[in-house]
Each structure stands twice: as structure tokens, then as C-alpha cells.
C-alpha positions as CSV (number, residue, x, y, z in Angstrom):
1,X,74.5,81.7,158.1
2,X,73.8,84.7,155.5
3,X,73.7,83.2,152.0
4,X,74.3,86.4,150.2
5,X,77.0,87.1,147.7
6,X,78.9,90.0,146.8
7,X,78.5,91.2,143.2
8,X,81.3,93.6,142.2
9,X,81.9,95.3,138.4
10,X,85.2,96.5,136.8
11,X,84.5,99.9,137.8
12,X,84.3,99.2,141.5
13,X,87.2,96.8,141.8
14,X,89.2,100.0,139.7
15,X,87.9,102.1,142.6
16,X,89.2,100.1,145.5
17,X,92.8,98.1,143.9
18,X,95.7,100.6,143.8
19,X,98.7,100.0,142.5
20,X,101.0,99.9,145.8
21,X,98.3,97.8,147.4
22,X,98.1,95.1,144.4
23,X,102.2,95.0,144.7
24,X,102.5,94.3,148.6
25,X,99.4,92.1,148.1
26,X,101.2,90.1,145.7
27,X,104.5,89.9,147.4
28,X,103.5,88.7,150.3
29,X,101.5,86.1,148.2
30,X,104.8,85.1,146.9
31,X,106.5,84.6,150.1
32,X,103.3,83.0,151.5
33,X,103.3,79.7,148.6
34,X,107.4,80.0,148.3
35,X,107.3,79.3,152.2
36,X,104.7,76.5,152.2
37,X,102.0,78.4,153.7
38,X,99.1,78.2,150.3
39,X,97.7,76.1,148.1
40,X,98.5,76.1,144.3
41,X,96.5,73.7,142.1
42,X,98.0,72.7,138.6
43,X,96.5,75.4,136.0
44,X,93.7,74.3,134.0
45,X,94.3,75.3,130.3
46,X,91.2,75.2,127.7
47,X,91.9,76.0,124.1
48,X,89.3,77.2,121.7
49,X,91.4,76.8,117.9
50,X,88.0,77.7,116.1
51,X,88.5,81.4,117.2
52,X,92.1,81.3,118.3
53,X,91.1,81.3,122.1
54,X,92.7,80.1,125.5
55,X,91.4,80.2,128.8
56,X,93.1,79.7,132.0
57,X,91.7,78.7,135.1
58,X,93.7,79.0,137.8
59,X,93.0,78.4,142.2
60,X,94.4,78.9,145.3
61,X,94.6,79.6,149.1
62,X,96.9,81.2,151.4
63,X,96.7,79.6,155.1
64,X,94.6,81.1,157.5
65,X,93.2,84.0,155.1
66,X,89.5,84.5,154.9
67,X,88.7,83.1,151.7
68,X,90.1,81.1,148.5
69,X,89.6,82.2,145.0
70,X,89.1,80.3,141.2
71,X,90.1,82.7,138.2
72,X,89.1,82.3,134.7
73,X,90.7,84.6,132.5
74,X,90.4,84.4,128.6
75,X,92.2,85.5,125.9
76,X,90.1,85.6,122.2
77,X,92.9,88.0,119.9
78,X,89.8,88.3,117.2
79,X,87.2,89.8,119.7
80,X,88.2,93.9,119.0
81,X,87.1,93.2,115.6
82,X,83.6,92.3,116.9
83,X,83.8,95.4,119.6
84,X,84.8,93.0,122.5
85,X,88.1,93.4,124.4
86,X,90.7,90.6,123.7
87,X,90.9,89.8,127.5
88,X,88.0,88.7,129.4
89,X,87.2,86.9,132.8
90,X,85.5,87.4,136.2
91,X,86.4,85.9,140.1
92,X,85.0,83.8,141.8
93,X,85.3,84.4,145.8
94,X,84.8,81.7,148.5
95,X,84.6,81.7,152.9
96,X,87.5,79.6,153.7
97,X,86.0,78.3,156.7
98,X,82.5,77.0,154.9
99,X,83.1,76.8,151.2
100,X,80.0,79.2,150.5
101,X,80.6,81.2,147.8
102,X,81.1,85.1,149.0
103,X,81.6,87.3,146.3
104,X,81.6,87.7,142.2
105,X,83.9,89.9,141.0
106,X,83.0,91.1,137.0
107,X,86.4,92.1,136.5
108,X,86.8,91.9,132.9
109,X,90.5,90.8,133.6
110,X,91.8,93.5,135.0
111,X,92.7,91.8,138.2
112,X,94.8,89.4,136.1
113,X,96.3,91.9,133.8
114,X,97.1,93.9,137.6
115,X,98.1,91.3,139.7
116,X,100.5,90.2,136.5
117,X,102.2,93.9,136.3
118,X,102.1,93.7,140.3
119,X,104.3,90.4,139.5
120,X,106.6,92.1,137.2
121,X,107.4,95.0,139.5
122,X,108.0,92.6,142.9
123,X,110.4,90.9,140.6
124,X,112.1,94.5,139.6
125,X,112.0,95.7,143.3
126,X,114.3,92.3,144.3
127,X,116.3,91.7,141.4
128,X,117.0,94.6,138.6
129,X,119.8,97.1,139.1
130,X,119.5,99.6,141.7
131,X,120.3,102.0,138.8
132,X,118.1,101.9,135.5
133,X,118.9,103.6,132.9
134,X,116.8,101.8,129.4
135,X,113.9,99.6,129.9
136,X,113.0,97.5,126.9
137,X,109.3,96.3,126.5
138,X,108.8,93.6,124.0
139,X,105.0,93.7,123.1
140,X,102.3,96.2,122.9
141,X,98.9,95.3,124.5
142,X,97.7,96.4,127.9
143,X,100.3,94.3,129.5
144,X,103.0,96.5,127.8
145,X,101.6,99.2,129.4
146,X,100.7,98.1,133.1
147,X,104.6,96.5,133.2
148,X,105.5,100.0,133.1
149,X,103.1,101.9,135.4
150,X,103.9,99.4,137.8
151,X,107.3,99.0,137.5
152,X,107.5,102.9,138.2
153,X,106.6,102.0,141.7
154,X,110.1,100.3,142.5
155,X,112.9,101.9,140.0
156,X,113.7,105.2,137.8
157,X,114.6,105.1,134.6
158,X,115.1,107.4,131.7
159,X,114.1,105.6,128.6
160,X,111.7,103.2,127.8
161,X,111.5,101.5,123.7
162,X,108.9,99.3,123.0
163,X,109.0,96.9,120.0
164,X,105.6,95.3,118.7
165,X,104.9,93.4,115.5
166,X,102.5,95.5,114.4
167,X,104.3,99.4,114.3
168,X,101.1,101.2,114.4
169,X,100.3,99.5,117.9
170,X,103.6,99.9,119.2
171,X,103.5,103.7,118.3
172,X,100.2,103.5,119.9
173,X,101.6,101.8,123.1
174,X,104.4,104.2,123.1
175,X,102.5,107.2,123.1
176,X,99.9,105.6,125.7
177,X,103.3,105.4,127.7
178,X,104.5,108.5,127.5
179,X,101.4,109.8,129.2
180,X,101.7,107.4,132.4
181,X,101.0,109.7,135.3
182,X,103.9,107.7,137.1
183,X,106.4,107.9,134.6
184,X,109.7,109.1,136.2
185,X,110.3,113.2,135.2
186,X,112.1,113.4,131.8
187,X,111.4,109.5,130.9
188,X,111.6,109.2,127.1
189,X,109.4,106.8,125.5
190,X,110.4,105.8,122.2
191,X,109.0,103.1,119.6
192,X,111.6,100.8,118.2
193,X,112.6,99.3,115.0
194,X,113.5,95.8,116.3
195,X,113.7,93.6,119.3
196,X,117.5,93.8,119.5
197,X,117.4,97.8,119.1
198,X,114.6,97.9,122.1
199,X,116.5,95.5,124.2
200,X,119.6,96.7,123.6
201,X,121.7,98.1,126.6
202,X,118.5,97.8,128.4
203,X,118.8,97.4,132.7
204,X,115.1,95.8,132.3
205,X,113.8,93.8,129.5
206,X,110.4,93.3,130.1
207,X,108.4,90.3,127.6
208,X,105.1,90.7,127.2
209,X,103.8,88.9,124.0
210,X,102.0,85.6,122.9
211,X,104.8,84.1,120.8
212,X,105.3,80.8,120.2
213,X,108.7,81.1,118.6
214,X,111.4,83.0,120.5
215,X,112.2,86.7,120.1
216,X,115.3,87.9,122.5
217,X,118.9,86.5,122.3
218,X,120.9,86.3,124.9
219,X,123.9,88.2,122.7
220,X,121.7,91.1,122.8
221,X,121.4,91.7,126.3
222,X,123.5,93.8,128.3
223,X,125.5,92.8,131.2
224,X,123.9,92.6,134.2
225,X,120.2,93.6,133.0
226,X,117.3,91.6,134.5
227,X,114.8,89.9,132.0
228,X,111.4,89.5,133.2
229,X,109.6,87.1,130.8
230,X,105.7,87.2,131.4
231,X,104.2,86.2,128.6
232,X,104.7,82.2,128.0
233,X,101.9,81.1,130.7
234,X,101.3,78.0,128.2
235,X,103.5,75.2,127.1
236,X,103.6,75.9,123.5
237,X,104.6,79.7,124.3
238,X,108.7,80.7,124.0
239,X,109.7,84.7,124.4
240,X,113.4,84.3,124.8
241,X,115.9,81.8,123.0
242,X,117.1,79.1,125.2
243,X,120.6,80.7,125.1
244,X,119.4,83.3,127.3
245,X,118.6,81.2,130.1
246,X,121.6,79.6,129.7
247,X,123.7,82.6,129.8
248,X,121.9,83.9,132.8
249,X,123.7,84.2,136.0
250,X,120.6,83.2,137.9
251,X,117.0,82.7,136.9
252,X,114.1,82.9,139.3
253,X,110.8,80.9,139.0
254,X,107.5,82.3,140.3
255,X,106.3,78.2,140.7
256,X,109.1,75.6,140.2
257,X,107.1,73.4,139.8
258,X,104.8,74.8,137.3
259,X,107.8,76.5,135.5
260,X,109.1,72.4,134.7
261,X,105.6,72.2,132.7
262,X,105.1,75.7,131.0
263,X,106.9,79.3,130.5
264,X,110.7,79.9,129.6
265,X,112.2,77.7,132.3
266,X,109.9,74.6,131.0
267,X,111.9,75.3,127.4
268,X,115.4,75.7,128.8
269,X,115.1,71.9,131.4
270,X,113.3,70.7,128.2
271,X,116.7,71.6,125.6
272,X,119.1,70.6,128.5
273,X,120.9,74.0,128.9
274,X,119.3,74.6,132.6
275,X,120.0,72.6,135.7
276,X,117.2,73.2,138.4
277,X,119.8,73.7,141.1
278,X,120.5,77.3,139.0
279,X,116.6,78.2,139.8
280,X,115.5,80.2,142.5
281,X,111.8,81.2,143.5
282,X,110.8,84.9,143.6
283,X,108.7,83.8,147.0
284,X,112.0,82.9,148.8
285,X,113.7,85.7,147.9
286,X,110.3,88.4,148.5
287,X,110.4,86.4,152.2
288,X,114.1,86.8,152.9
289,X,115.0,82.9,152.8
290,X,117.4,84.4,149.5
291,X,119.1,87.2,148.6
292,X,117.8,89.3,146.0
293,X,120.5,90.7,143.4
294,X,123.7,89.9,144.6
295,X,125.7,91.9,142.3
296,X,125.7,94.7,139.5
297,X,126.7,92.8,136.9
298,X,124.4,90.0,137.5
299,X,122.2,88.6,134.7
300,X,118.9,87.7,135.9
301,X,115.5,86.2,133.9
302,X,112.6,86.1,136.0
303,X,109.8,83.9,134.8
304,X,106.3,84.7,135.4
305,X,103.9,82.6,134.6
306,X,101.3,83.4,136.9
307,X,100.3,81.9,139.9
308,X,97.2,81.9,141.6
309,X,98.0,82.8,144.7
310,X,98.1,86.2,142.8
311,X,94.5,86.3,142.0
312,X,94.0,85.1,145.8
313,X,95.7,88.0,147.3
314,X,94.3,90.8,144.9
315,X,90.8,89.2,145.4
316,X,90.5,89.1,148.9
317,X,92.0,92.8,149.2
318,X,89.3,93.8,146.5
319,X,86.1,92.2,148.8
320,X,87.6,93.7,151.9
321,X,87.7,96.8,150.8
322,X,84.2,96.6,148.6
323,X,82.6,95.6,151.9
324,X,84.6,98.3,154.1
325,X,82.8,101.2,151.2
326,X,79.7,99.4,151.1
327,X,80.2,98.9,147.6
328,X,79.0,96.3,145.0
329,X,75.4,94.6,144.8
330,X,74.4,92.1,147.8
331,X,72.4,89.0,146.0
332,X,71.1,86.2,148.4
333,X,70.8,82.4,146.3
């Protein structure tokens, strides 16, 4: 049996992962673990206090697909002052059958910061209002920014605010917006003063940020708007105030059972203001076993906290399709 591995660069995985792809790729990821038919290992969290960095490492396996995957994606906020990107990681690929590593993908993280958008749009496509008027982004890194491109896939809208600590980035972000090829015609993109002003009367609320205290209340929100909450993928991370989960009409889980140990849903069981029997996973609903929004004046928080079934998916469509082009470097151990 051929001992050669597949060596693929940012560049090529760019060439060869669409947007539509990634989403139908991760959906059907979704419905694959919600449905009992992957593997999902607990995520393996390293932290790195010296220089502020966290690395996640994260598996998994959908049944009877060619290969299984191990992600390690980290996240060092000091690195663009040393010229480095803030997000780093790479892909390692494995034949199901053998356990013979197949194929190295130098992805710098962009299959993670893709696959995490791809999450956020799935989400949108089952559960926002079928008409969207504001979306509200809280944050303003590259996640900001993907949310969006993606999430112009499954709705219109006509305004988008984006709120960020630092005002120079979220002008930056704003403006990086703005230009999105897939922007619906006549979106406006505005930067705004505060998280309540960017959230407010918002159909979509989209969380994108490392905080560890909580930034959205739930007396902000407007009826019926669906909060997608992506950036608490560690225990000690909190985007929204309890309140809003406990508000919330329904709340959907991307992993129960690794929602219970990190993300927004881990803080709401934690304070006692959220029953589990009130929590429904995205994969049910993507595979039909759930309905998706049931009404328009529904309030919905999504929690993504990334699974790896995800990086699965978008893997294994990347090495296909690298191997379909004749793409990548072929190295034999």
C-alpha cells in the first residue's frame, strides 16, 4: 500500500473550498453526529498564559467516509505585532480503513475560520427569520467578516453594524465589509458606537469575540431575532449574559454534550436559568428529526462551539478535490 502523503498549502485549499461547498459540507456533518452516525472526541484545550495563547485540538469521524481528521488551531492575539497572523494551525488527514496518514493540509486556519462561518450560516439558513432586515456583528477579526460572507449565502438583509472594542478595527472591519462581493445590493454597513446600538432591532446577532465577561443583554434584543453565539469555544469564555438564554424561546446546541462543559449554554445550566429539555441540536434540525423556526416571533440563540466533525467534512472535501486537480506536493515517508 502507497505510503505517500498529500501536502497541501493555504493557497491550494483557497483554490478548491467554496463557500456553498464548505456550507453543505458542514450541514450534512451536523446531521451526520446529531443522528449518531460520527465520532466526536472531547476537545483538547492547551493554554499558553506566557504569551496569552490557546490551542484547540479537536477529532472526528463520520461513518463510512474515507478518512478521519485531527485539527490543531491556535490562537496567539500578540503575534501581528511580531508580523505573524493571530490564528494559526494545519490538518492532519487519515485513510479510515488503515489509519495511514493521507494528507497535510498547511492551512493556516482558514479551514477553521471557514468551516466556523459555514456553521454560523447552516444555523441562519434553519433558524433566523425568513425576512432580515439588521444584522448585528459583535467583534471585528476575520470571523466578523467570514459570518457575513457566509451568511449572505442563506438570507438578505439591508444593514449590517459591527461593534468592536477597538473603533479603529471595527471601522476597518466595516469597511472590509462593505466591499464583500456577496453582500446583498444596497446593504449598508455601518460601525457602531456600542453593543446595544449594533444589536439593536437586529433579525441576526452574530458574536464573534474572545470575551470572558458577557457583552449582549437579553433586554436589547429584539423580538424574534436569532443570536448565533460563536465565540465562547472555552470554559472561561461568556458573550451573552445569562438572561439571554433564559429569555430565549429555544436555544440550539451544535454538541450537547460539549455545550454542558464550554460555550454560552455551559454558563446558562451552570447559573440554573436553563433546563436541558429547552435545548435542541442544530444536527437534528439540519436532518429533519426537528423543525427549524417555528415561528416569527421566535427568539433563538444558537451556540457554536465548534465541532470536529466540521473540520472532518471540510477536510475530506479539500483532499478530494486536491487529488481530482492534481494539486498539492505527493511526499512518500
Amino acid at each position: 500500500m502507497s505510503r505517500e502523503v498529500l501536502v497541501l498549502r493555504e493557497a491550494e485549499i483557497r483554490s478548491v473550498l467554496d463557500h456553498a461547498s464548505c456550507i453543505r459540507a458542514v450541514e450534512a456533518a451536523f446531521a451526520a453526529y446529531a443522528t449518531g452516525r460520527a465520532e466526536l472526541p472531547s476537545v483538547i484545550h492547551l493554554d499558553v498564559p506566557e504569551a496569552q495563547g490557546e490551542i484547540h485540538i479537536k477529532a472526528g469521524y463520520l461513518h463510512g467516509g474515507p478518512a478521519y481528521a485531527v485539527k490543531v488551531a491556535s490562537g496567539f492575539p500578540a503575534n501581528p505585532s511580531l508580523g505573524l497572523p493571530a490564528n494559526d494551525g494545519l490538518v492532519l488527514v487519515f485513510d479510515a480503513r488503515t489509519g495511514v496518514p493521507v494528507a497535510l493540509l498547511f492551512d493556516n486556519g482558514f479551514i477553521t475560520d471557514l468551516r466556523t462561518a459555514a456553521a454560523g450560516a447552516v444555523a441562519a439558513k434553519h433558524l433566523a427569520p425568513r425576512a432580515v432586515e439588521i444584522v448585528g456583528v459583535i467583534g471585528s477579526g476575520t470571523q466578523a467578516r467570514l459570518q457575513i460572507d457566509l451568511l449572505s449565502q442563506v438570507r438578505s438583509f439591508r444593514e449590517v453594524r459591527v461593534w468592536g472594542r477597538s473603533p479603529e478595527k471595527a471601522r476597518r472591519c466595516a469597511e472590509d465589509i462593505a466591499r464583500l462581493r456577496s453582500l446583498p445590493e444596497g446593504c449598508r454597513v455601518t460601525q457602531a458606537g456600542s453593543v446595544r446600538e449594533a444589536v439593536r432591532e437586529a433579525g441576526v446577532v452574530v458574536t464573534v469575540t474572545a470575551s470572558r465577561d458577557p457583552l449582549v443583554e437579553a433586554s436589547w434584543l429584539a423580538p424574534g431575532g436569532l443570536v448565533v453565539a460563536v465565540g465562547s469555544d472555552g470554559a472561561d469564555k461568556q458573550e451573552l449574559h445569562t438572561d439571554v438564554l433564559a429569555r430565549a424561546d429555544r436555544v440550539v446546541a451544535d454538541s450537547l454534550a460539549q455545550c454542558r462543559r464550554i460555550g454560552e449554554i455551559h454558563h446558562a445550566l451552570a447559573a440554573g436559568v436553563l433546563e436541558e429539555s429547552r435545548i435542541s441540536e442544530l444536527g437534528r434540525i439540519a436532518a429533519g428529526l426537528e423543525p427549524g423556526r417555528r415561528a416569527d416571533d421566535e427568539a433563538i440563540v444558537c451556540d457554536l462551539t465548534g465541532v470536529g466533525v466540521q473540520d472532518v467534512a471540510a477536510a475530506a472535501l479539500v483532499v478530494e478535490r486536491a487529488r481530482a486537480e492534481g494539486l498539492g506536493q505527493r511526499i512518500t515517508r
